[in-house]
VMD Tcl script that draws the C-alpha trace (Angstrom):
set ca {
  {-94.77 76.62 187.51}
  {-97.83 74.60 186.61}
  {-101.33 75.87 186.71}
  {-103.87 73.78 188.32}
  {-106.31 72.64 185.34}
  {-109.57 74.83 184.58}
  {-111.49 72.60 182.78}
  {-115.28 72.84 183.95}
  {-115.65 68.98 183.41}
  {-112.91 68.10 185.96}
  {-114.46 70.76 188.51}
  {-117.74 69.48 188.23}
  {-117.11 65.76 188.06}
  {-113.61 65.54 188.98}
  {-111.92 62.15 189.81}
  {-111.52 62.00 193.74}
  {-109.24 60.55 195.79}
  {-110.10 59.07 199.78}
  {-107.78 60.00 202.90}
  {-106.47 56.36 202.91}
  {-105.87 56.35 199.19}
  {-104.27 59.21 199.78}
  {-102.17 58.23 202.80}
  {-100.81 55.09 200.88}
  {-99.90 57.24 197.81}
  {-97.65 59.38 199.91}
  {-96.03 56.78 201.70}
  {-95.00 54.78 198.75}
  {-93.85 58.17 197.36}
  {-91.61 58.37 200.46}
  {-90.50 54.70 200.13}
  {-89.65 54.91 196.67}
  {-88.08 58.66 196.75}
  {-90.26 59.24 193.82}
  {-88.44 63.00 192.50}
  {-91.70 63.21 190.27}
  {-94.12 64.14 193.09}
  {-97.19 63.20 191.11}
  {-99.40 60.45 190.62}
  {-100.78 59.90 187.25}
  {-104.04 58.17 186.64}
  {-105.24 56.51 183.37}
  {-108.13 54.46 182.23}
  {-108.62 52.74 178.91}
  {-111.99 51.39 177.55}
  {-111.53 47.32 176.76}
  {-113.77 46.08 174.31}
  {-116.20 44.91 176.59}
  {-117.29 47.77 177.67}
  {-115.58 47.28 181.26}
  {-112.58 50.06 182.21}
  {-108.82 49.15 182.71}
  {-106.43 51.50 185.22}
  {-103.47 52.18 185.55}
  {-101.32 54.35 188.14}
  {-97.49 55.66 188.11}
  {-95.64 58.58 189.41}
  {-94.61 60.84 186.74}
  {-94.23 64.83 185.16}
  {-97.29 66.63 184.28}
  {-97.81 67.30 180.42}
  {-99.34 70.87 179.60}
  {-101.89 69.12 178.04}
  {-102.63 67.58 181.69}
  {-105.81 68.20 184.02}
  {-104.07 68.27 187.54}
  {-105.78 68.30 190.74}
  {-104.87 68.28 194.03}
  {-106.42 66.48 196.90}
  {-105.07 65.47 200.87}
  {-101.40 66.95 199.12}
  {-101.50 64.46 196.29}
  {-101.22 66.10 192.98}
  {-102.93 63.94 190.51}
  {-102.24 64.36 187.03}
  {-104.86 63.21 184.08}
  {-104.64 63.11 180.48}
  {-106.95 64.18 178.19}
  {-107.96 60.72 177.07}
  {-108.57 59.29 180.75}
  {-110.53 62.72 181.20}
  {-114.37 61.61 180.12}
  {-113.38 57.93 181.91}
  {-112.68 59.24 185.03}
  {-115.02 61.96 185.55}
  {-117.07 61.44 189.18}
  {-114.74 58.28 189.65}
  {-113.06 57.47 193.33}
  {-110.07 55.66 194.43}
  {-109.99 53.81 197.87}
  {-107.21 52.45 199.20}
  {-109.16 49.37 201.36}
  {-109.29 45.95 202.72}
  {-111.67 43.93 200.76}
  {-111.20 40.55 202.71}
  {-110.96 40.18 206.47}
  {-107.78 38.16 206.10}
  {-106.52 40.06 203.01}
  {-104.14 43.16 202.28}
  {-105.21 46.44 201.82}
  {-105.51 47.73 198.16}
  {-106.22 50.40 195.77}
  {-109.40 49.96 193.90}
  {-111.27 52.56 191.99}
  {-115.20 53.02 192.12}
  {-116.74 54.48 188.70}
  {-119.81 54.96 187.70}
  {-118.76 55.33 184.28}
  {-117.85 51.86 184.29}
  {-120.69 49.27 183.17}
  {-119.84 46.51 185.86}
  {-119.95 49.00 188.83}
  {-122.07 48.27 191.27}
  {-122.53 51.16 194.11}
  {-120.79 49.94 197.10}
  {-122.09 49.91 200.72}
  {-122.12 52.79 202.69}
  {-119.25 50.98 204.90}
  {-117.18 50.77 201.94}
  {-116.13 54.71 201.13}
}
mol new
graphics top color blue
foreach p $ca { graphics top sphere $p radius 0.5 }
foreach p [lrange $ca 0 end-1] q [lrange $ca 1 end] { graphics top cylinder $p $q radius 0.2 }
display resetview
């Protein structure tokens, strides 16, 4: 059995998920019968500064951080950590017209602009 990460930088600025991130997470997990049961999140640095993502079910790692959050167990590896400390990921229309869509609100990132109180 895996033990839930104790690293004091993911308890104190931990990457956080929203209820309708959440939500759509576990019902593509149903839809694609996903047998790894988590979701891993990465970020890379570009060369611009600016942060790239990237999400996939998969097995934890024992090097891992894993958290759990609305029965989503997220796993992050050690070089995503520092990237996605205090980060969130929505799950949200941005247009009126548009499809709903995952994005991911970090202040670690140099273009993020704090959203409206209407966004989160």
């Amino acid at each position: 059995m895996r033990k839930k990460s104790e690293n004091p930088r993911s308890i104190q600025k931990s990457f956080r998920i929203t209820k309708d991130a959440a939500e759509e997470i576990l019902r593509s997990m149903r839809q694609t019968d996903s047998s790894a049961g988590s979701l891993r999140i990465a970020a890379k640095r570009r060369v611009d500064g600016s942060i790239d993502y990237a999400m996939g079910f998969d097995e934890a790692d024992d090097t891992d951080t894993v958290l759990e959050q609305f029965s989503v167990e997220l796993l992050i590896g050690v070089t995503s950590l520092d990237l996605l400390a205090g980060a969130l990921l929505d799950f949200v229309q941005l247009e009126t017209t548009g499809p709903k869509e995952f994005i991911f609100l970090n202040p670690n990132d140099p273009q993020f602009v704090p959203p409206d109180a209407s966004i989160s």
